[in-house]
C-alpha positions in Angstrom: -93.9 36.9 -3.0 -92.0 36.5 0.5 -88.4 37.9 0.3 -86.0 35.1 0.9 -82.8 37.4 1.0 -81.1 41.3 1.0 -78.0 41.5 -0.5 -75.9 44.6 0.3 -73.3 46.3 -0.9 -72.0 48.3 -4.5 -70.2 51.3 -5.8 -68.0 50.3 -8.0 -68.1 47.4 -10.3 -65.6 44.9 -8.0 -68.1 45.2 -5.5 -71.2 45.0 -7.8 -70.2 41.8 -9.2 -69.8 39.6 -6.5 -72.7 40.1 -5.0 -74.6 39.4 -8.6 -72.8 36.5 -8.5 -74.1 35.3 -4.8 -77.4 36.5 -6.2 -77.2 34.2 -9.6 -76.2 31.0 -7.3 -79.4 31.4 -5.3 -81.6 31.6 -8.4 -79.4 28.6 -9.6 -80.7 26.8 -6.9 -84.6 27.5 -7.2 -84.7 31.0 -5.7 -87.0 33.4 -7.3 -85.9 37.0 -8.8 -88.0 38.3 -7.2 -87.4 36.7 -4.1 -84.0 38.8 -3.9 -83.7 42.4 -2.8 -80.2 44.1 -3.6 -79.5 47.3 -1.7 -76.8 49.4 -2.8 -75.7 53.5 -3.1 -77.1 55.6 -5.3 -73.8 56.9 -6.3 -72.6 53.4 -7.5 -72.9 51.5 -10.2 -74.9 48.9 -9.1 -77.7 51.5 -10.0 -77.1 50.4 -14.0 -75.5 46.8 -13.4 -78.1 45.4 -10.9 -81.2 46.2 -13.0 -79.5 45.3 -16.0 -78.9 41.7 -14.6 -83.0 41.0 -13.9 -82.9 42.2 -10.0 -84.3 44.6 -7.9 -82.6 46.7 -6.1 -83.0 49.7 -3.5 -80.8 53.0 -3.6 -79.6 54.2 -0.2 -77.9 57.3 0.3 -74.4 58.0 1.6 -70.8 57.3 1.1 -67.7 56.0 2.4 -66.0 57.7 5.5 -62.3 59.1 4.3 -59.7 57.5 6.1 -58.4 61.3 7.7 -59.9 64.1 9.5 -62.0 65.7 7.1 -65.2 68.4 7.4 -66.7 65.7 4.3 -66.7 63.3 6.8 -69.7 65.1 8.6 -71.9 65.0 5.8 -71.0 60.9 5.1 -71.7 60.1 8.9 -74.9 62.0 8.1 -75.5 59.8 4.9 -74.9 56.4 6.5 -77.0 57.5 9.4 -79.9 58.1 7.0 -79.2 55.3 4.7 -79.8 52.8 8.2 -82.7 54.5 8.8 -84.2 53.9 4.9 -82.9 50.4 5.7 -84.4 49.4 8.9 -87.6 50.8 7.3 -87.0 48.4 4.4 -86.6 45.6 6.7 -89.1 45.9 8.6 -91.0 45.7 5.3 -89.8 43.2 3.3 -88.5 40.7 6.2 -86.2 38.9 4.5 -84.9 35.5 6.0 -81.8 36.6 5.4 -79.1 39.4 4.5 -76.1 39.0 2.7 -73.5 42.0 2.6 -70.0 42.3 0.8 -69.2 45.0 2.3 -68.1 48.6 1.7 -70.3 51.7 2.9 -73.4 50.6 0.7 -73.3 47.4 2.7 -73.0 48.6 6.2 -76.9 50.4 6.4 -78.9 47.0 5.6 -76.2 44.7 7.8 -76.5 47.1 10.3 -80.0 46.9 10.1 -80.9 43.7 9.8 -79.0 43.0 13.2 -81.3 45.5 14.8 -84.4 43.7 13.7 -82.5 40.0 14.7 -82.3 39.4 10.8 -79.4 36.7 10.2 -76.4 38.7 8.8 -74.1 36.6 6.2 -70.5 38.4 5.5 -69.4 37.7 2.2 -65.4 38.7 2.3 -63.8 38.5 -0.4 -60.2 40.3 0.1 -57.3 38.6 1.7 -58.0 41.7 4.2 -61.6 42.0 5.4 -62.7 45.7 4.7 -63.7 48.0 7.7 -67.3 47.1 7.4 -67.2 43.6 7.4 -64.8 43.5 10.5 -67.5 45.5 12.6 -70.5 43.9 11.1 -68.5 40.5 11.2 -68.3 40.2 14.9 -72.1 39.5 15.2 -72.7 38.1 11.9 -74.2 34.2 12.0 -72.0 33.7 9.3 -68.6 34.9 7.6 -67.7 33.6 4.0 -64.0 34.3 3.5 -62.0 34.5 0.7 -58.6 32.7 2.3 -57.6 31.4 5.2 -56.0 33.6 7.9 -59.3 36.5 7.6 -59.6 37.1 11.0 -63.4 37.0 11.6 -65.4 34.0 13.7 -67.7 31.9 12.8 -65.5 32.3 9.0 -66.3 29.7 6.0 -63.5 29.8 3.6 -65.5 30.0 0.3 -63.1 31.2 -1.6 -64.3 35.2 -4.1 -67.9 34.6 -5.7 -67.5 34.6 -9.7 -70.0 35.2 -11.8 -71.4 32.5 -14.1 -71.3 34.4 -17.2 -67.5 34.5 -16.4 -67.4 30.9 -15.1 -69.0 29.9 -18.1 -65.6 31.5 -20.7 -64.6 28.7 -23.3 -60.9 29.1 -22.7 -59.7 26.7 -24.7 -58.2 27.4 -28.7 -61.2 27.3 -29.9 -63.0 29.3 -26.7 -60.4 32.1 -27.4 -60.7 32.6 -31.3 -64.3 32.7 -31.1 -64.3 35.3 -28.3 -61.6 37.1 -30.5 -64.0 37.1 -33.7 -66.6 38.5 -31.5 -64.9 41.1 -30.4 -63.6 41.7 -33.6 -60.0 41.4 -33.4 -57.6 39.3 -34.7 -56.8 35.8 -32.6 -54.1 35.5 -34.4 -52.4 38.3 -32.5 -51.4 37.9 -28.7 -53.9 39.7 -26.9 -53.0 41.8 -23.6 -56.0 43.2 -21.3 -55.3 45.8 -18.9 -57.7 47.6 -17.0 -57.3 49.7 -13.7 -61.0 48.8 -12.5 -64.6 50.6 -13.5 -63.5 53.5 -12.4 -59.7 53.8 -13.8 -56.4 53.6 -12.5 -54.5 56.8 -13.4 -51.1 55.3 -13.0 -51.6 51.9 -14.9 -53.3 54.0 -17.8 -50.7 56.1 -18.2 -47.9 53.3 -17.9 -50.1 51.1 -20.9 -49.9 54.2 -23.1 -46.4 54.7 -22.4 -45.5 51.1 -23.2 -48.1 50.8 -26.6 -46.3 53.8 -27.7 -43.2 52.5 -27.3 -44.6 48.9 -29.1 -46.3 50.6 -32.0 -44.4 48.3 -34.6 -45.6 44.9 -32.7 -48.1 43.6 -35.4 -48.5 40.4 -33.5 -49.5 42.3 -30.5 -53.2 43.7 -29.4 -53.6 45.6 -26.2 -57.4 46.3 -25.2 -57.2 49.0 -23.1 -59.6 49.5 -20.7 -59.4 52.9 -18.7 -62.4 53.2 -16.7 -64.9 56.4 -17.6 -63.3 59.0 -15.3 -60.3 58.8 -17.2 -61.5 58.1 -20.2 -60.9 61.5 -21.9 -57.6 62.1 -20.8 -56.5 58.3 -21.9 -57.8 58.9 -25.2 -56.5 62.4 -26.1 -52.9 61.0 -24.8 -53.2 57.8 -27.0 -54.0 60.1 -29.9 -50.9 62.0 -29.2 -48.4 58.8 -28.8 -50.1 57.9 -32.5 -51.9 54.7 -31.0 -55.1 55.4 -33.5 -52.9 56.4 -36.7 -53.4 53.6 -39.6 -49.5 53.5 -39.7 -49.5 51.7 -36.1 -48.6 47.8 -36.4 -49.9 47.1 -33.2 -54.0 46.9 -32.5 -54.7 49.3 -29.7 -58.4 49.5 -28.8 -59.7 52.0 -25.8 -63.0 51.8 -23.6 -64.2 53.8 -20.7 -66.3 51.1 -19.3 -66.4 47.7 -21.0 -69.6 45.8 -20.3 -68.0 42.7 -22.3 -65.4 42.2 -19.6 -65.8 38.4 -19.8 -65.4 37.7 -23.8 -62.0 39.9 -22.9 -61.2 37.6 -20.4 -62.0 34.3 -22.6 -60.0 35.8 -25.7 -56.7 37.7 -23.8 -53.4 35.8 -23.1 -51.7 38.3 -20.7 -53.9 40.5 -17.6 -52.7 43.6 -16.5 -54.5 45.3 -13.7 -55.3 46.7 -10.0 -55.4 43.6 -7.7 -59.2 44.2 -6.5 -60.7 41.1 -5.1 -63.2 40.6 -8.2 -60.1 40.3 -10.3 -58.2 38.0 -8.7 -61.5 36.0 -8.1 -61.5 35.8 -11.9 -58.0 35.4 -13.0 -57.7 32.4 -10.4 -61.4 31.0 -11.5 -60.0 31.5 -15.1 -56.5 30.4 -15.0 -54.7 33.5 -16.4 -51.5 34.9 -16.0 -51.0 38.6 -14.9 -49.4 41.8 -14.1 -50.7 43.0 -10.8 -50.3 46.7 -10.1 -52.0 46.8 -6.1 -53.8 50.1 -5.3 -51.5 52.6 -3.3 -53.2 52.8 0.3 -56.0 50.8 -0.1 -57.4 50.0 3.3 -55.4 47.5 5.7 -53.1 47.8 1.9 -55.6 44.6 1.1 -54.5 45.1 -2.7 -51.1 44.4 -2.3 -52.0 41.4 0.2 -54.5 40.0 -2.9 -51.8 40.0 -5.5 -48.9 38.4 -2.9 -51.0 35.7 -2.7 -51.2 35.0 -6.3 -47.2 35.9 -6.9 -46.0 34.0 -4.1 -48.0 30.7 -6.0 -46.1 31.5 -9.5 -50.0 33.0 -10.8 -48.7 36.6 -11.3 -45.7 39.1 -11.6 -46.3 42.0 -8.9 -45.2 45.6 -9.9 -45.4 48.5 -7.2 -47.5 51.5 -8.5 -44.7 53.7 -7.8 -42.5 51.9 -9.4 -44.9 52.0 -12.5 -43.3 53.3 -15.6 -44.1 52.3 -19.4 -40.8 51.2 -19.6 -41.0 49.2 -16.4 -43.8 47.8 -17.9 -42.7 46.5 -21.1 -39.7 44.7 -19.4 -42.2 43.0 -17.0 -44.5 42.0 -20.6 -41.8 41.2 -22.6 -40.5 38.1 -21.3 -44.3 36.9 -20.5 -45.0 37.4 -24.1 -42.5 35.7 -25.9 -42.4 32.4 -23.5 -45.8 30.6 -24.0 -44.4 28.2 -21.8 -44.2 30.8 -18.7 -47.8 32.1 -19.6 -48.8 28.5 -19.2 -47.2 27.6 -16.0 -48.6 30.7 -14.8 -52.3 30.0 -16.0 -52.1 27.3 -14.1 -50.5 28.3 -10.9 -53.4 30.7 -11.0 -56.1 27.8 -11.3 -54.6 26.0 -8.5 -55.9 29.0 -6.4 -58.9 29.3 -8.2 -62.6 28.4 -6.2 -65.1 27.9 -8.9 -67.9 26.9 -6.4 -67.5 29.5 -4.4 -71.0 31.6 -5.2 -72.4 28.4 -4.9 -71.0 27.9 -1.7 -71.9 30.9 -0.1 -75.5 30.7 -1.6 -75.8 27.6 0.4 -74.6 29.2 3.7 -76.9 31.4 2.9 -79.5 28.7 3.1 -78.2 27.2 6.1 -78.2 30.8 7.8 -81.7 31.5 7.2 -83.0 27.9 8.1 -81.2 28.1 11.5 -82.7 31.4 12.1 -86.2 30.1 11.2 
């Protein structure tokens, strides 16, 4: 079977899922499985996720290029270097009609690559800030999908962030919520709070949602699902033992994962988000209509992370709190309000769907078309 598209990019799981997502519109709309290619790092986690979700996908090696002078820096030039080489030769072999990239380092090699070999490039951008890769490769891409106005790169389509359909798809109603609580197995008569740092963990935000449990251990109408990314995942745990979050005695339902591959029955059954402000987030929380606590990255590039969630605060959607500001304490008199006035969680939820772009995978899949039949 011909291969109708490449789709590039990984490492960690807000990069993974967008580009599933991009890659579930095109089979929505009659593209064969098999017909896509994904092409990622084989340090991400795209490795586990991509395969898991019925694709294909290639493992380049390499990885992102630290943002100071630095003797690692040699050996990632050296990485990229090779991973274009392993991706012009995949290229040249599969001849896709087109390649999609979101970005990042395990993007670059088959964008890169496929502008060598005049392959249409397609720029799925999905920050308020485009990331390094995507402004280079942008420049001579046929197409740029943008999350928001204002991006910065020609030729831009605002699409508005991919989501996946297994997320789109949330029942978020009463009923939605208590059946996603049941599965889960918690109690939907408790509020629910979610708050997750990302698949790889936060350090800050974990240890500001122990603090504040801690500190709320006689809630018994509260639930926190913690989840505190596998790195960390040790260290969250033996610190959550110590505050006396797992003793029987506790009123409020504390549950900790590393890595939570249910992410969107959490998101159908929580009330309250608190999180990073990655792009794949805020994709859902808009798509989703749910109120949050945004804690942006520290020095993510161009400080995208803070630039995500302003957009979101400055529409009533979310509550911004500056990492170094980030105290349990802080954090419980940001919550407590948002918990106790179901009203304000409302008016939030739907400042947040106002913003929200539900089409957009669909949108971009159909650039995606349009690319490739221009180029043919």
């Amino acid at each position: 079977m011909s291969c109708f598209a490449v789709i590039g990019g990984g490492g960690t799981g807000g990069h993974v899922q967008p580009a599933l997502a991009v890659a579930e519109a095109l089979v929505a709309r009659g593209h064969d499985r098999a017909s896509l290619r994904f092409v990622g790092s084989k340090r991400g986690m795209e490795a586990t996720l991509v395969p898991e979700a019925g694709f294909e996908v290639t493992l380049l090696p390499g990885r992102g290029i630290q943002r100071r002078v630095t003797l690692e820096n040699l050996g990632a030039a050296k990485g990229i270097a090779q991973a274009c080489w392993d991706a012009l030769s995949l290229l040249r072999q599969l001849r896709p009609a087109v390649v999609v990239t979101v970005g990042g380092y395990a993007g670059f090699a088959p964008a890169f690559a496929a502008l060598v070999e005049k392959i249409p490039v397609l720029v799925v951008s999905y920050d308020a800030v485009p990331g390094t890769a995507n402004r280079l490769i942008g420049r001579f891409a046929a197409c740029n999908a943008v999350a928001f106005p204002g991006a910065g790169l020609p030729r831009a389509r605002v699409t508005g962030p991919p989501v996946r359909s297994s997320v789109l798809a949330l029942d978020r109603t009463t009923v939605g919520r208590r059946a996603a609580c049941a599965e889960l197995g918690l109690d939907p008569d408790r509020l629910l709070v979610l708050a997750t740092g990302g698949s790889l963990g936060a350090q800050a935000l974990n240890t500001a949602v122990v603090s504040f449990c801690g500190s709320w251990r006689a809630h018994a109408e509260l639930a926190v699902y913690h989840v505190a990314g596998e790195r960390n995942f040790e260290d969250v745990r033996r610190a959550a033992a110590e505050s006396g979050l797992f003793d029987r005695g506790s009123g409020l339902d504390y549950r900790l994962a590393g890595f939570e591959r249910r992410m969107p029955l959490l998101l159908g059954a929580c009330d309250l988000v608190v999180a990073r402000a990655g792009a794949s987030t805020v994709a859902e929380l808009t798509a989703l209509g749910l109120p949050s606590v945004l804690v942006p990255l520290p020095h993510s590039p161009s400080d995208h992370q803070t630039k995500n969630a302003l957009v979101l605060a400055e529409a009533g959607a979310a509550v911004v709190v500056a990492d170094s500001q980030l105290t349990g304490e802080r954090l419980a008199e940001v919550v407590e309000p948002l918990l106790s006035e179901p009203v304000l969680r409302a008016s939030m939820g739907q400042a947040a769907s106002r913003l929200g772009r539900r089409d957009a995978a669909d949108q971009i899949a159909s650039l995606a078309e349009a690319v490739a039949r221009r180029a043919a």
